[in-house]
C-alpha positions in Angstrom: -55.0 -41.7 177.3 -56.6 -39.5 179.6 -54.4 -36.8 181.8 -55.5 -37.1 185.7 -55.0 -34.1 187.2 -52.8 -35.1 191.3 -52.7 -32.6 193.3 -50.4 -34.6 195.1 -47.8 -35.1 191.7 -47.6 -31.1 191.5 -45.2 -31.5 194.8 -43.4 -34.1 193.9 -42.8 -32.5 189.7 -41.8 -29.2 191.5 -39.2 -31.6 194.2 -38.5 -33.6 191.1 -36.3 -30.4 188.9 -33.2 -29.4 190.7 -29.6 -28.2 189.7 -25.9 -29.9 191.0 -22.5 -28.8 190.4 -22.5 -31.0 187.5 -25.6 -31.1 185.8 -29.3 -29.7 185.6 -32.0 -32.8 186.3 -35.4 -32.6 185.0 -38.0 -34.9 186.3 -41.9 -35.5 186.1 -44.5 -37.9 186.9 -48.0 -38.4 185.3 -50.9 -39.9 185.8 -53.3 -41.2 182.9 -56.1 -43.2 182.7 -56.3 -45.8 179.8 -59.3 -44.8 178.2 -58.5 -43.8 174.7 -59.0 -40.6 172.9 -59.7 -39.8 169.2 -55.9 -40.3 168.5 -55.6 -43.4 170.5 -58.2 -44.7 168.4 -56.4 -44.2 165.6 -53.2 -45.6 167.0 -55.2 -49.1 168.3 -56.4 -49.7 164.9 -53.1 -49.5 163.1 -51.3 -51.3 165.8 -54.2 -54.0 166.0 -54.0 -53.7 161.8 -50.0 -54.6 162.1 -49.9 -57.3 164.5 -53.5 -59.2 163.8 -52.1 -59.6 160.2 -49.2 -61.6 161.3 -49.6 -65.1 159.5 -49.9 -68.0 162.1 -47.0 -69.6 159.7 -45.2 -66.5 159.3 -43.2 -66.2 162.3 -43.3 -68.8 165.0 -44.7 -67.7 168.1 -42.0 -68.2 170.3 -40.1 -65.5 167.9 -43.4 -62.8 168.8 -42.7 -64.1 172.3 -39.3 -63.2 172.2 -38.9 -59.8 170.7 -42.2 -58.3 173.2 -42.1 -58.1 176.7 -45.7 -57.9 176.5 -46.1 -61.9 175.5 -46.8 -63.5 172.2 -48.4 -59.8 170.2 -50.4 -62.2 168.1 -52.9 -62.1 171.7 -55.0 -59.1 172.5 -54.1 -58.6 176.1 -50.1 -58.2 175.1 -50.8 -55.8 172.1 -53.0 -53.9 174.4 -50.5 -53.3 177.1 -48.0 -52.3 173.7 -50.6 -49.7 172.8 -50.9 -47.9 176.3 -47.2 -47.6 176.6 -47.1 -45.9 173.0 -49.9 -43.7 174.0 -48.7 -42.7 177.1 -45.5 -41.8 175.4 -47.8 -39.8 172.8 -49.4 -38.2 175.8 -46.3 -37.4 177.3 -44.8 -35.9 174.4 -47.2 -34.5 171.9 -45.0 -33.1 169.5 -43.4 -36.8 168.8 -45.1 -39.6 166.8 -44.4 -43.3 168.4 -46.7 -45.2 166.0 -43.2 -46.6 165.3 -41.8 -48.1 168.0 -40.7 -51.3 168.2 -42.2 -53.8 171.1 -38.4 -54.9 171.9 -37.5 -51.1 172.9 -39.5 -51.8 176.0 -38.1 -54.3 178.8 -40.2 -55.5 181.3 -38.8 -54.9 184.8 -38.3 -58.3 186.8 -40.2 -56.3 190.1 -41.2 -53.1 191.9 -38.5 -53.3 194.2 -36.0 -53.5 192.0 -37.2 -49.9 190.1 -38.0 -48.2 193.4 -34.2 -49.2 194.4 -32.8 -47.7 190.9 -35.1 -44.6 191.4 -34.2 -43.8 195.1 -30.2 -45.0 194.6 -30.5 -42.2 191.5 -32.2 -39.5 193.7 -30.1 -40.0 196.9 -26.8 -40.0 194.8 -27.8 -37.0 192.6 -28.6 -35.4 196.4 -32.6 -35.3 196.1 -33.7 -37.9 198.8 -36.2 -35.3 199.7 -39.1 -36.4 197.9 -38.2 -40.4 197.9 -40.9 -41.7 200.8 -43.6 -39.1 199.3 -43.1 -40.5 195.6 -43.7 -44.0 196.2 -46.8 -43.4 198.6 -48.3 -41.4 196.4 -47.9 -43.7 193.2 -49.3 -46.4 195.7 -52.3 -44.4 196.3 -52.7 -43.6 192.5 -51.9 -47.4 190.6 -51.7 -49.6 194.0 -47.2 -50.5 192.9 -48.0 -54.1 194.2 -50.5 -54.4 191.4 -48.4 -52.8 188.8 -46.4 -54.3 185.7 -43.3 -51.7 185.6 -41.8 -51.1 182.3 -39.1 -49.0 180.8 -38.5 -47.2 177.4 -35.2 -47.6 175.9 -35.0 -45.9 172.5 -32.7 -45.7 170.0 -30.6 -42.3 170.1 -32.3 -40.7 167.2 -36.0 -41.9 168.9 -35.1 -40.8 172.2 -37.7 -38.0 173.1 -35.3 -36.8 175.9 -32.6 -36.2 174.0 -33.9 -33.1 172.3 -31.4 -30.6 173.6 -27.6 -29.6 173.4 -25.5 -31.0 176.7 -28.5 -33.9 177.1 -26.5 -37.0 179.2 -28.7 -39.3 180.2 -32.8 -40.1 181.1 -34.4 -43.0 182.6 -38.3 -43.3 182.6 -40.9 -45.6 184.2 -44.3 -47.0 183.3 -46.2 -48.5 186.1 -49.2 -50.1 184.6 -52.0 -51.4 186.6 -54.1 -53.1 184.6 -57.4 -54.1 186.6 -57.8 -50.4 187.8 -56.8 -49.4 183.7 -54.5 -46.6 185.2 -50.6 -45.8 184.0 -48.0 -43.9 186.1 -45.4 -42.4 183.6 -42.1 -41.4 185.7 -38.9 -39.5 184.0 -35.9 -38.0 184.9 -33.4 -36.3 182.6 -30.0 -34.8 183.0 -28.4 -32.2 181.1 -25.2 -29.9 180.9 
């Protein structure tokens, strides 16, 4: 994955770390392209290695279908969208490893709406409407949200990236993922003690 450089996300990632009587939130937004590097490379093969080896009789296909979000990871186009998700993760945080991660930690999001709703009920109650309108027309401008597949990264507690300090409470991240223009917006917020 390739790091774009937004003039327009520096605003919004200085808007995005603010303090309340009750906790310290951290947030940030990247853009990447999804054109892969050496290590991406690397990744692809293993993951294409893993999940082109499944037998046809193996597992049944509607069991594949029902532990990805992706669709049936026996199809290129579903393990593809897998291995941008781990890569922007291994972009995101280059001192963890998430050749690992399971395809069901991921959940598909049933619309746009519905994150832009979570993300702006989080920032209005946690007192930071401030950057709300400029967020979402600059990720439009960016990945074009209409044409985006949003997905989110639940990990188990011991995976959790996030959760790499004393007094960590809670994160929530977003991937927006337009796939014609081959462009991923990663999204994150984190609150601590």
């Amino acid at each position: 994955m390739k790091f774009l450089e937004v003039n327009s996300l520096e605003v919004i990632n200085t808007a995005l770390s603010w303090e309340t009587s009750e906790c310290i939130l951290t947030g940030r937004v990247e853009a990447y392209s999804c054109k892969s590097a050496g290590t991406d490379k690397k990744l692809f093969k293993t993951l294409e290695q893993r999940y082109n080896t499944l037998a046809p009789g193996s597992i049944s296909p509607d069991d594949i279908q029902i532990v990805s979000p992706f669709g049936r990871l026996t199809e290129s186009t579903p393990r593809k969208t897998f291995f941008y998700l781990l890569a922007t993760l291994n972009a995101a945080f280059p001192d963890n490893d998430f050749e690992n991660v399971r395809p069901d930690q991921f959940i598909k999001m049933p619309s746009i709406e519905m994150v832009m709703n979570s993300v702006n009920t989080t920032l209005f109650n946690l007192g930071n409407d401030v950057v709300v309108n400029q967020l979402w027309d600059v990720l439009d401008e960016i990945v074009q949200l209409n044409e985006c597949d949003v997905y989110t990264y639940n990990p188990d507690a011991d995976d959790d990236p996030m959760n790499d300090e004393d007094g960590y409470l809670w994160s929530v991240n977003y991937f927006f993922f337009n796939r014609k223009l081959k462009r991923m917006i990663f999204f994150s917020i984190k609150s601590e003690r």
